[in-house]
N, CA, C and O atoms as a GROMACS GRO file, in nm:
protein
  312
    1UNK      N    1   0.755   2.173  -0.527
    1UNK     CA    2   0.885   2.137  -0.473
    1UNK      C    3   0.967   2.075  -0.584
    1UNK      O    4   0.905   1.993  -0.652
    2UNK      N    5   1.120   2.102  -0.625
    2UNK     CA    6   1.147   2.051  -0.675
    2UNK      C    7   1.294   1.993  -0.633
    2UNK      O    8   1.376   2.036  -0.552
    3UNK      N    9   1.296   1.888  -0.714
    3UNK     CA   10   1.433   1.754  -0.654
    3UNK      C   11   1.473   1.668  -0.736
    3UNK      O   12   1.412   1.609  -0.825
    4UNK      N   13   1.601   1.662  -0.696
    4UNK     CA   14   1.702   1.591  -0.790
    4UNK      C   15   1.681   1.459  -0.756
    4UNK      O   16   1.677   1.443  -0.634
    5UNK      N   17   1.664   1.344  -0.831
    5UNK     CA   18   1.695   1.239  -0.816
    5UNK      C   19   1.736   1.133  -0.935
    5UNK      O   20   1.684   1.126  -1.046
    6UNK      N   21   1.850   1.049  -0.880
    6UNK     CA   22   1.930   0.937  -1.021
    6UNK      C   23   1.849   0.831  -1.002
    6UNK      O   24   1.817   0.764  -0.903
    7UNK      N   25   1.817   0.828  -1.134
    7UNK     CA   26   1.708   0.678  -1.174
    7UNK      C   27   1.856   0.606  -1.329
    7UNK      O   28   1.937   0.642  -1.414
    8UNK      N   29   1.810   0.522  -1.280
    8UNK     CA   30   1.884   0.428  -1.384
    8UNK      C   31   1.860   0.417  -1.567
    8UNK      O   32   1.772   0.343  -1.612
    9UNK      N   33   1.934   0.482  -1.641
    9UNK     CA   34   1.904   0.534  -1.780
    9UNK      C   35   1.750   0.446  -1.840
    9UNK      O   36   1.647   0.497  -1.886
   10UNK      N   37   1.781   0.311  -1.820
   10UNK     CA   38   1.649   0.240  -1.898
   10UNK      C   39   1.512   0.253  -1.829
   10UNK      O   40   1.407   0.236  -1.892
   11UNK      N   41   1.517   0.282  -1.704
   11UNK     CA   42   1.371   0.339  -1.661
   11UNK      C   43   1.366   0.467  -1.683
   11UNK      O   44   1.251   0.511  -1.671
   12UNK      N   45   1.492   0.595  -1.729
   12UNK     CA   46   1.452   0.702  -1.767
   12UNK      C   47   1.368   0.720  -1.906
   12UNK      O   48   1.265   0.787  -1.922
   13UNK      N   49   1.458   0.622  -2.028
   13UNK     CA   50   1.392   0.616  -2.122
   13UNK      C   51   1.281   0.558  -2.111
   13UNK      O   52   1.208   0.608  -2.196
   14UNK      N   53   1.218   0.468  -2.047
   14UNK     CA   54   1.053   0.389  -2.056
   14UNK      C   55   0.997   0.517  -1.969
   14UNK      O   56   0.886   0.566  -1.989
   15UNK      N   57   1.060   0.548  -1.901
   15UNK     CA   58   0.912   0.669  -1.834
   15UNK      C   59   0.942   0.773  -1.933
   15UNK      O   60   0.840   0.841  -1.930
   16UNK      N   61   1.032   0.832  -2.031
   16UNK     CA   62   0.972   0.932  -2.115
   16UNK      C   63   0.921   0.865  -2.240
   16UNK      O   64   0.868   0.937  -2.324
   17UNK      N   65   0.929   0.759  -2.258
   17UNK     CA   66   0.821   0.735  -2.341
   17UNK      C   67   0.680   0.716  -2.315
   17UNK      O   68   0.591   0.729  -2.400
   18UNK      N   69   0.662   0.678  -2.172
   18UNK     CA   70   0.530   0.652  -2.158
   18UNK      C   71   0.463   0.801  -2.113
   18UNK      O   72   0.348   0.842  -2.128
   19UNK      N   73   0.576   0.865  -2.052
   19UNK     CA   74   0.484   1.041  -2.036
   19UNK      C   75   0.457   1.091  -2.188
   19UNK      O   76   0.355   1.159  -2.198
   20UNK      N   77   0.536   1.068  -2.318
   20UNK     CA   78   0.510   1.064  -2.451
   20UNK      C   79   0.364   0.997  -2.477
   20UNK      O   80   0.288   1.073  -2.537
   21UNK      N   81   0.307   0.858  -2.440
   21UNK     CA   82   0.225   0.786  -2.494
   21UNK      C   83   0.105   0.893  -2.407
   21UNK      O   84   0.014   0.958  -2.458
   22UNK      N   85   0.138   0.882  -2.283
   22UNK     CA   86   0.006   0.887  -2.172
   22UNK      C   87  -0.003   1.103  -2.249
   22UNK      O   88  -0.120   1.136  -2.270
   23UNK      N   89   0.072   1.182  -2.271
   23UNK     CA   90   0.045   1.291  -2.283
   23UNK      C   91   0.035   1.362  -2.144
   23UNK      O   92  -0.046   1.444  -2.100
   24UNK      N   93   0.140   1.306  -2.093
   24UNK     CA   94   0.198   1.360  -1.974
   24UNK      C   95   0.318   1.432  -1.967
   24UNK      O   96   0.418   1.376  -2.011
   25UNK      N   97   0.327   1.538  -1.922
   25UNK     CA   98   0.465   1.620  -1.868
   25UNK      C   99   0.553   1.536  -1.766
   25UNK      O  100   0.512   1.500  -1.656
   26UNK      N  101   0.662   1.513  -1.811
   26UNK     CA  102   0.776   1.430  -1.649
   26UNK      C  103   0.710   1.442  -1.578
   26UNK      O  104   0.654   1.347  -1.525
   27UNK      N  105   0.688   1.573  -1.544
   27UNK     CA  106   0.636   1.611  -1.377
   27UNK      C  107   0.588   1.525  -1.316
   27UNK      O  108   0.628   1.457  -1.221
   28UNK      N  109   0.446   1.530  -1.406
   28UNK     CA  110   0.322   1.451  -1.354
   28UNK      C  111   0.296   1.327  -1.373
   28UNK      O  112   0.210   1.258  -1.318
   29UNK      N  113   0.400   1.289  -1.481
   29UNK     CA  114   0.401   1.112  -1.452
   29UNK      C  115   0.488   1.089  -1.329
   29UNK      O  116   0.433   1.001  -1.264
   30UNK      N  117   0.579   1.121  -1.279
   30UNK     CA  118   0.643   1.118  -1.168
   30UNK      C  119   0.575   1.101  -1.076
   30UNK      O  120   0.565   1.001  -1.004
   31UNK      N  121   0.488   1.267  -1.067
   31UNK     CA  122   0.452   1.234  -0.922
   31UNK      C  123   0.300   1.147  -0.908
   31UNK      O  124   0.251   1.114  -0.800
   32UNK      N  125   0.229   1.114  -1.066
   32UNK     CA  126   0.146   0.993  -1.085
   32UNK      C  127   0.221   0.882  -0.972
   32UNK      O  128   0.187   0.847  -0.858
   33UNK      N  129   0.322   0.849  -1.046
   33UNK     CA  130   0.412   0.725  -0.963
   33UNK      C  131   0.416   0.753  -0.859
   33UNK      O  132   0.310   0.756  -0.796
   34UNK      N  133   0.487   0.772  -0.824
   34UNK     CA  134   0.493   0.830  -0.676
   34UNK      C  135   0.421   0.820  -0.636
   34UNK      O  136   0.445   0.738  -0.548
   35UNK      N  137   0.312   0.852  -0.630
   35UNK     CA  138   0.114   0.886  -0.516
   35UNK      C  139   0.108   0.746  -0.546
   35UNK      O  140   0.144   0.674  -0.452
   36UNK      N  141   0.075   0.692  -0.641
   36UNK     CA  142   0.042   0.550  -0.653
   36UNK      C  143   0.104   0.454  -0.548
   36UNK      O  144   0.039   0.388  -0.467
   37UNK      N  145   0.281   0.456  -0.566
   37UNK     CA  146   0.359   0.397  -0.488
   37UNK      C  147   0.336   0.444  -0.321
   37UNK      O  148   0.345   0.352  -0.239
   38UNK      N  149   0.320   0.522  -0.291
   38UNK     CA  150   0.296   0.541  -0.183
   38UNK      C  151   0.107   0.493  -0.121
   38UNK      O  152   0.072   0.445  -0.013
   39UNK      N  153   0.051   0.520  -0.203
   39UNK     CA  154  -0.064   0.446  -0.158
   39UNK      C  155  -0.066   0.296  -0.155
   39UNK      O  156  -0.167   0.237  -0.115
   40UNK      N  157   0.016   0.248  -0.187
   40UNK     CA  158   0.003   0.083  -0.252
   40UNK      C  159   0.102   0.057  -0.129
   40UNK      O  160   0.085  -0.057  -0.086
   41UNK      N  161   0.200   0.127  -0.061
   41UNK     CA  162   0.295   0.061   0.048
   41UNK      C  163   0.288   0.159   0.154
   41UNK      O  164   0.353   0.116   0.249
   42UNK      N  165   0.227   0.297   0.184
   42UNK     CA  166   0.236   0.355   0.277
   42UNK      C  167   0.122   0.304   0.390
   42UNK      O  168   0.020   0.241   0.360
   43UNK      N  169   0.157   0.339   0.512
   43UNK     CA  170   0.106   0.318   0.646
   43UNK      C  171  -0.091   0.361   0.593
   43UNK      O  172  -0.128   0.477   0.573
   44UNK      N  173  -0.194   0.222   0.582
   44UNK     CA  174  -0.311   0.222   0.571
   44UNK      C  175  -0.376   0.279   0.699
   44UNK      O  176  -0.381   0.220   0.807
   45UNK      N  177  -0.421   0.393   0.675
   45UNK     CA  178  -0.493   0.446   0.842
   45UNK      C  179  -0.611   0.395   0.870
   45UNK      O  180  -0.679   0.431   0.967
   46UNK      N  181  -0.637   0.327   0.804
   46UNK     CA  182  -0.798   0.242   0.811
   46UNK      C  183  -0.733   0.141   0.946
   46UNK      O  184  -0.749   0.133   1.068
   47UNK      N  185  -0.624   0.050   0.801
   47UNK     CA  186  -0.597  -0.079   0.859
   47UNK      C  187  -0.514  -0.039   1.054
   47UNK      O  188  -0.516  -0.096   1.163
   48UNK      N  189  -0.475   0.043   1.017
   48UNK     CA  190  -0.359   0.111   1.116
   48UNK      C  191  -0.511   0.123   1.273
   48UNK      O  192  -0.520   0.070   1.383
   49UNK      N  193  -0.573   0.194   1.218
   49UNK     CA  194  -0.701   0.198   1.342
   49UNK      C  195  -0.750   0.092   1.377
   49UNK      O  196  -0.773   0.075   1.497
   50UNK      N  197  -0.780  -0.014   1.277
   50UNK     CA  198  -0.855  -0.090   1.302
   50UNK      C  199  -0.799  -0.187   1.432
   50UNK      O  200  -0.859  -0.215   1.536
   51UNK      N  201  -0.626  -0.238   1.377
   51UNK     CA  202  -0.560  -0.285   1.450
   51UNK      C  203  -0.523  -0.266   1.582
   51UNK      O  204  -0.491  -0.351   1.665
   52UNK      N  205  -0.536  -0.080   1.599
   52UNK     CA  206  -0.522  -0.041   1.746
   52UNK      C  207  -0.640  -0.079   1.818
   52UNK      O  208  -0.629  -0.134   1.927
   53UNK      N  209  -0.740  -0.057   1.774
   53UNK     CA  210  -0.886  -0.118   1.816
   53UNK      C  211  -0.922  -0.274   1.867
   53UNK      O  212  -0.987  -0.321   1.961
   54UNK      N  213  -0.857  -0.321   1.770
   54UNK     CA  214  -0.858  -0.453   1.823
   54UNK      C  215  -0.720  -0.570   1.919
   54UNK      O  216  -0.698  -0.683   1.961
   55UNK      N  217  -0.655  -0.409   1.903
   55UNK     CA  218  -0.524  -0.462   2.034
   55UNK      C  219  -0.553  -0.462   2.183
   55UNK      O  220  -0.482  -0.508   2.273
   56UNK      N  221  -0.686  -0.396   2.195
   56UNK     CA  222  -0.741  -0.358   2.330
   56UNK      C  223  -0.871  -0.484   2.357
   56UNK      O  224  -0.954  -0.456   2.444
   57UNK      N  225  -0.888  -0.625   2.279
   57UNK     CA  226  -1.023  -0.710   2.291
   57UNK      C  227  -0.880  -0.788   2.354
   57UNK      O  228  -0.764  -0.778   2.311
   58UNK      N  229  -0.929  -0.864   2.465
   58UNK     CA  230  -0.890  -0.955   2.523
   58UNK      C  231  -0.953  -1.143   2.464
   58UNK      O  232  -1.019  -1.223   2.530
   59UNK      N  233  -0.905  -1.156   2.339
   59UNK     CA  234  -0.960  -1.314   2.252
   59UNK      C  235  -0.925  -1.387   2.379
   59UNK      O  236  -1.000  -1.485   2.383
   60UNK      N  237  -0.848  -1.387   2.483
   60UNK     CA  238  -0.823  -1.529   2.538
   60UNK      C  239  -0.950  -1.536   2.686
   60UNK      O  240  -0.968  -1.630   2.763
   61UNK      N  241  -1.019  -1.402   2.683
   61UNK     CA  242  -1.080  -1.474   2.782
   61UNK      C  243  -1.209  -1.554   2.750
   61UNK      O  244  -1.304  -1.561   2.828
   62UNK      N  245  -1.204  -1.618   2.618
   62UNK     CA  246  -1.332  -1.681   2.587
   62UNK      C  247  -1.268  -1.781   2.469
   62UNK      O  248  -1.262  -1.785   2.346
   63UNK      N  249  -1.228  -1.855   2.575
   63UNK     CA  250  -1.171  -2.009   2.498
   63UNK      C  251  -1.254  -2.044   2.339
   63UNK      O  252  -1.205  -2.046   2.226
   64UNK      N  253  -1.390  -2.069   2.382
   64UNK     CA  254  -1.459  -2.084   2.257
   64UNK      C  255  -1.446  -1.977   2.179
   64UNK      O  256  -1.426  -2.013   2.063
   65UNK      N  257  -1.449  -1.840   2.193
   65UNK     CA  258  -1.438  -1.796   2.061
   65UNK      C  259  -1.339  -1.769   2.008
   65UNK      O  260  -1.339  -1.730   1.892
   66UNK      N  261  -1.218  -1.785   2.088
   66UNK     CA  262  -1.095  -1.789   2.013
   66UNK      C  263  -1.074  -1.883   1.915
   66UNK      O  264  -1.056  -1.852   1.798
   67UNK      N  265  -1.073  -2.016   1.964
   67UNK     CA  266  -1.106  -2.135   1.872
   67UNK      C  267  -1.173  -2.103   1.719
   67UNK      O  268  -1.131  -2.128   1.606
   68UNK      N  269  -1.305  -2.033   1.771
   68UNK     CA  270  -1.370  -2.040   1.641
   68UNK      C  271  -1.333  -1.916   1.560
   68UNK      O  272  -1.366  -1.900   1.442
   69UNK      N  273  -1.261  -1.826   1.634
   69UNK     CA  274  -1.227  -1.713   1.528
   69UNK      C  275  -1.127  -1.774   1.502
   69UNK      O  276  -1.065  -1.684   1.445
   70UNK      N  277  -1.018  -1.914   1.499
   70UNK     CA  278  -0.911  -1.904   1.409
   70UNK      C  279  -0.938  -2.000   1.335
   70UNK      O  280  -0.860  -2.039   1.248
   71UNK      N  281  -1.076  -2.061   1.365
   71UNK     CA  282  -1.146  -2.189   1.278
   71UNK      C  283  -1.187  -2.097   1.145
   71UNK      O  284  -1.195  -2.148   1.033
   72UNK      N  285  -1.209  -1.972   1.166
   72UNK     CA  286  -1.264  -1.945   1.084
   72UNK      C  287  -1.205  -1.867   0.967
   72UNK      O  288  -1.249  -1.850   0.853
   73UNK      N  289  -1.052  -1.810   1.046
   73UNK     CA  290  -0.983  -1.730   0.986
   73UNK      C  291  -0.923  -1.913   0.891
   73UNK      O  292  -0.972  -1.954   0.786
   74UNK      N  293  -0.860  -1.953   0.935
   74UNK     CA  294  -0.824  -2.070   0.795
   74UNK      C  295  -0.869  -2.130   0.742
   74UNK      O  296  -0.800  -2.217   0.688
   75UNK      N  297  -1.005  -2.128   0.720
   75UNK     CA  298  -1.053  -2.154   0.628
   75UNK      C  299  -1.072  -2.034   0.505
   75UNK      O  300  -1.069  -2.063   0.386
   76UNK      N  301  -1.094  -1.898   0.555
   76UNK     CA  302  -1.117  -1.807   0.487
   76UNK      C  303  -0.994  -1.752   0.412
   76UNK      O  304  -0.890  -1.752   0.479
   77UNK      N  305  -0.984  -1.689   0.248
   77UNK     CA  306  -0.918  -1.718   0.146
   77UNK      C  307  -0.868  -1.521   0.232
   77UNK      O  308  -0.931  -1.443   0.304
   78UNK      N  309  -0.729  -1.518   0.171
   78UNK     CA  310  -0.648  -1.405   0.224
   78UNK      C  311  -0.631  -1.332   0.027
   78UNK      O  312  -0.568  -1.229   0.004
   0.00000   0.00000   0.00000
């Protein structure tokens, strides 16, 4: 597929130098970027399942373990 798009002159010059360094064609440093960027901010289908999965546990009908699952979530490092 191919497509036009305006990038701002000083990231044109740093990405043809680095498709220069890396021994990459535009192309494929592009769409390097790109796949990257999209894996790093697109919709996680792991996380995305996991969450539907656990939209269906009812935490409040068990006072105690609600408690201790948020005892446990702040203590634990994010």
């Amino acid at each position: 597929m191919k497509t036009a798009v305006s990038i701002p002159d000083d990231v044109y010059r740093r990405a043809e130098e680095l498709a220069e360094q890396t021994n990459r064609t535009r192309s494929r440093l592009y769409t390097d970027a790109l796949g990257e960027y999209i894996a790093r901010h697109g919709t996680d289908a792991v996380t995305t399942g996991m969450n539907e999965a656990l939209a269906g546990i009812d935490e409040g009908s068990d006072a105690f373990l609600a408690s201790a699952n948020r005892s446990a979530l702040a203590k634990s490092e994010w």
